[in-house]
C-alpha positions in Angstrom: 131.5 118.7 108.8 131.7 117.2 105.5 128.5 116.3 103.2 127.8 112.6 104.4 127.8 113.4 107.9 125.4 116.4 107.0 122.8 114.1 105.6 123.4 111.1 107.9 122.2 114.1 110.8 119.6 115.3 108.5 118.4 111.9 107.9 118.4 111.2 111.8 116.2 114.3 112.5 113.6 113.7 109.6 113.5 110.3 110.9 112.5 111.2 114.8 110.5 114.0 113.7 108.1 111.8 111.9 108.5 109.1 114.7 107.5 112.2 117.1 104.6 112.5 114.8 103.5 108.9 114.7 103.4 108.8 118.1 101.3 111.9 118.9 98.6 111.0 116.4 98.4 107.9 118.2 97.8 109.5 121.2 95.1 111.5 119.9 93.0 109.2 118.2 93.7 107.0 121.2 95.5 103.9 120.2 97.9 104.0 123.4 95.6 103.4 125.9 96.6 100.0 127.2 95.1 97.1 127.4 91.7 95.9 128.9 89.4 99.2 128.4 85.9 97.8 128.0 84.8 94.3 129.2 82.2 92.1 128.4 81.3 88.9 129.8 80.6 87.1 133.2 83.2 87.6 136.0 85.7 84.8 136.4 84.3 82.4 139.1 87.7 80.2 138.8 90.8 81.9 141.0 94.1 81.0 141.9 97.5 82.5 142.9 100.1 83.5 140.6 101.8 80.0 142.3 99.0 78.1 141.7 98.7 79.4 138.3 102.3 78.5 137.7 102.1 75.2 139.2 99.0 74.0 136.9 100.2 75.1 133.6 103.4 74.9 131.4 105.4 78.1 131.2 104.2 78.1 127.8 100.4 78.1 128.8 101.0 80.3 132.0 102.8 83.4 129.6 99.6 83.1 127.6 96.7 82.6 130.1 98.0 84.5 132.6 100.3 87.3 131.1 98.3 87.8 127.6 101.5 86.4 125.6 100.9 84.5 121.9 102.6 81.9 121.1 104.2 81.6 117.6 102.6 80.9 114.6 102.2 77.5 113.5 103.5 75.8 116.8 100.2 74.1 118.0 98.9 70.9 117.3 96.2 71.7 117.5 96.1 73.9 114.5 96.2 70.4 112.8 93.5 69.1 114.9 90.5 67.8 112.6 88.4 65.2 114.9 85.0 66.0 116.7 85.1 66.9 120.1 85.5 70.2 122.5 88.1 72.8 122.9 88.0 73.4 126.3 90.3 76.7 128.6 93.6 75.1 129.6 93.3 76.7 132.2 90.1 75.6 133.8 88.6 73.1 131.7 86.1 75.1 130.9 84.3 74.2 127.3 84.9 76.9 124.4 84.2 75.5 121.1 82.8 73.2 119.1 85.0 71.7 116.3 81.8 72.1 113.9 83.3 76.0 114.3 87.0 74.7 113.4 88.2 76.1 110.3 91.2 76.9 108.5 92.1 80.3 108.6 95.6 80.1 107.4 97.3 82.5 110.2 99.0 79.9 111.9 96.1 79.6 114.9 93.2 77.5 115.5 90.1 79.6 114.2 86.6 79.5 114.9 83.8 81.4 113.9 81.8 80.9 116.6 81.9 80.1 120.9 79.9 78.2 123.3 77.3 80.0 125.1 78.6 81.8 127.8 81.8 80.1 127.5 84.0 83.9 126.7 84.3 87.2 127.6 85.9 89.9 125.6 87.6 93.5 126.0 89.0 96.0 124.0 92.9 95.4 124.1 94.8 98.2 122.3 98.3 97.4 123.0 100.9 97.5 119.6 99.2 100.8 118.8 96.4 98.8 117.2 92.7 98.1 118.6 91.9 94.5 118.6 88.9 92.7 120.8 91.1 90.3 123.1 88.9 86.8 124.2 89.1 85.4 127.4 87.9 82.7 129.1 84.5 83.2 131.2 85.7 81.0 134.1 89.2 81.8 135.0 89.5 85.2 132.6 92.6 83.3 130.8 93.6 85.1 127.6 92.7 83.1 124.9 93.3 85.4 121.9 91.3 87.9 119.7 88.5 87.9 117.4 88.3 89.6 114.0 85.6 90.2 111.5 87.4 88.5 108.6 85.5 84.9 109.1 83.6 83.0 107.2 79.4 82.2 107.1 77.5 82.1 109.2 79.5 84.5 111.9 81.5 86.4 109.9 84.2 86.1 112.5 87.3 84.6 113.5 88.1 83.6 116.6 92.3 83.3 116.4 92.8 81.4 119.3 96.2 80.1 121.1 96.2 76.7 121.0 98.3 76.5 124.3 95.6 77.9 125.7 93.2 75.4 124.7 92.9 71.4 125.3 90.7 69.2 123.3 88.8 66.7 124.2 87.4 63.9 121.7 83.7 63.2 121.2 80.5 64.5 120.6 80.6 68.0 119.9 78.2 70.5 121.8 76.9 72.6 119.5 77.4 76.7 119.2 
């Protein structure tokens, strides 16, 4: 065994070791325990079958609502959407926000800093080793997004919202 295979191996094992490491503090503190731990919100009064599901909404819409996907940053339109009117669940039709909330986040989603009434539910998702508070919609329980306390006045939140997940409708906007 010659000296660059030595370190290559030596190299490999440092490496897993602290990948062994990583992983177990994770486990401890908690940070792998799957999604959807702690719920808040009304139950969904809006049902369908996977098929049904499928047959409403794009593929691009069902992999979001329905399997918790994201779609790429940047992608939606409405990210570039500036008139007054309602974002309402793709799913459902049920209305979510206000464009009064809209702002401009810079992430690459449509932000708001604040919900309809009753309009959301959250839960604690904490899958990608991270713990994040995923959004969902009241009615049908589509995933929506996550909401972070980085936003602006008066909220302090951000509501980081796919937009294939969301329609809009033009017109008077219901307020928060």
């Amino acid at each position: 065994m010659n000296h660059d295979q030595l370190s290559r191996r030596g190299l490999i094992g440092l490496a897993g070791a602290v990948a062994t490491g990583a992983i177990a503090v994770c486990l401890t503190r908690g940070l792998f325990d799957g999604p959807a731990i702690a719920a808040s919100g009304p139950a969904p009064t809006f049902t369908l079958t996977e098929a049904e599901w499928r047959k409403r909404l794009s593929p691009a819409a069902f992999a979001v609502l329905r399997q918790e996907g994201t779609e790429m940053a940047g992608t939606s339109p409405l990210l570039r959407e500036h008139r007054k009117g309602t974002f309402t669940c793709a799913g459902c039709g049920l209305p979510l926000f206000s464009s009064r909330t809209k702002f401009e986040s810079g992430t690459g989603w449509p932000s708001f800093y604040d919900h309809l009434p009753r309009a959301i539910g959250t839960r604690t998702d904490s899958t990608l080793g991270m713990r994040r508070t995923e959004v969902h919609c009241a009615r049908c329980a589509g995933h929506l997004g996550h909401v972070f306390e980085d936003g602006p006045q008066p909220t302090g939140l951000r509501y980081c919202m796919n937009g294939v997940a969301l329609n809009f409708v033009p017109g008077p906007m219901p307020r928060a």
